[in-house]
N, C-alpha and C positions, 0 to 999 in steps of 0.2 A: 516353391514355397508360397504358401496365402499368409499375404497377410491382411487378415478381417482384424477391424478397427472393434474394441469391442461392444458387445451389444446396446450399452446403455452412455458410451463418448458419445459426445456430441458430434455433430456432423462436419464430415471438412467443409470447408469454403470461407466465403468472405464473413466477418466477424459483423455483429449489430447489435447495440445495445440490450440487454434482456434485463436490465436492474440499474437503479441506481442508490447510491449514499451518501450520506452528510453528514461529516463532524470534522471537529479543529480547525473549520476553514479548508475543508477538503472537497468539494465535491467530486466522485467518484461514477463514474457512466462502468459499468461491470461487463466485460465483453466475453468472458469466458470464468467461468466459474464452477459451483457447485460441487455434487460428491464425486459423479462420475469422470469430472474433466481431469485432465492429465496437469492443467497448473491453471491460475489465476491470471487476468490479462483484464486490466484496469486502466481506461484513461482519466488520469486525475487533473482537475484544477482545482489550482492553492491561492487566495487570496494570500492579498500582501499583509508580510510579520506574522504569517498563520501557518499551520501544518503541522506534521507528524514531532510531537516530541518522542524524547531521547528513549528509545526503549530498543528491547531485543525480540527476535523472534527465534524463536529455540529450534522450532523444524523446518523453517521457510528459508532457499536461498532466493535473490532479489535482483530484478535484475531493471535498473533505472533509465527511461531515455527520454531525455529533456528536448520538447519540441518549441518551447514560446518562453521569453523570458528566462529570471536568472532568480537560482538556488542558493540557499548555505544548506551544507548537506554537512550531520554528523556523522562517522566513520571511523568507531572507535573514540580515537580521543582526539583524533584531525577534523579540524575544520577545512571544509573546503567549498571553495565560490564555483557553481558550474551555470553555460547556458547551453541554448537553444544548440542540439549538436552534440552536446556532450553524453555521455552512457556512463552508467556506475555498476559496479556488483557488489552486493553486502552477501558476504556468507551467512548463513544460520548460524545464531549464538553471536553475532557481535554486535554490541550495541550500535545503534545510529537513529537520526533523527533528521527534518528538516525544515525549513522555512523559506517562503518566497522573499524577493529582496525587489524593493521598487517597484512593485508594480505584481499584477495578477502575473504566475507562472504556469505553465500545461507540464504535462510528463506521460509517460506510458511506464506502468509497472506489470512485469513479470513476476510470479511467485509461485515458486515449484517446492512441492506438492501442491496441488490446491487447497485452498482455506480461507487465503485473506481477504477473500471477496465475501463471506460469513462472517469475519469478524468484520468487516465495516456494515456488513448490515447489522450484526448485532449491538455496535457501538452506536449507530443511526437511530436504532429502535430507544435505545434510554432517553429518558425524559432528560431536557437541560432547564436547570444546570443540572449535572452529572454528578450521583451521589459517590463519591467513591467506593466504596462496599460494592454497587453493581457495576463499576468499573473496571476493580480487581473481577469480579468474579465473570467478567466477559472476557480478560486478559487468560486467566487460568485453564476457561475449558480454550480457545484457542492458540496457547502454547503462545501467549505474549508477557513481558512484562515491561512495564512501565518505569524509564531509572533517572527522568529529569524533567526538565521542560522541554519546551521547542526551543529549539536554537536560534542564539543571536550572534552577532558577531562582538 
């Protein structure tokens, strides 16, 4: 059996930055992205009280792994406190959201199909403050919506 990787993946091997993002106190280093890649593979740093509010991603499953520092991560309607060590997976369709606690946090985000490395560059590119009208309409073409703030405890 061949199996050829196809024409336009990106190449096996070791991962290095090719983009990066900023917004909500996220900065975001893009290790594997765009149309052709198989999924999204983002190291994020989240300034403290800062990060992803409460939203869903309708076609993205998520897969979170906490390397520095410590999290409130939402999950539905659970709060929960994670650190350095810890791994999370949000399915597509349920809401969650997060914030750093104490101090700057790191993480490694997985997100299969690819995409969400497009929507943080496309939420990067809006002027701040962020009007809402082109907030929604970055949410919409990539299958996000927005359903609170960032979490606190």
């Amino acid at each position: 059996m061949d199996i050829t990787p196809h024409p336009a993946a990106p190449a096996s091997g070791v991962l290095s930055s090719h983009a990066t993002a900023r917004f909500s106190g996220i900065d975001a280093e893009i290790l594997l992205g765009a149309e052709a890649a198989p999924m999204t593979v983002m190291a994020m740093t989240v300034q403290p009280d800062q990060g992803a509010p409460a939203h869903i991603s309708f076609e993205e499953d998520k897969v979170f792994c906490i390397s520095d520092g410590r999290l409130l991560f939402l999950i539905g309607v659970q709060k929960i406190e994670v650190k350095a060590g810890d791994r999370l997976f949000v399915a597509k369709g349920v809401t969650h959201g997060f914030s750093a606690m104490g101090g700057v946090a790191r993480m490694m985000l997985v997100s299969t199909p690819a995409r969400h490395d497009r929507f943080f560059q496309a939420m990067d590119a809006l002027p701040v403050p962020h009007d809402l009208n082109d907030v929604q309409s970055v949410c919409e073409t990539f299958g996000q919506a927005i359903g609170g703030p960032v979490v606190t405890l």
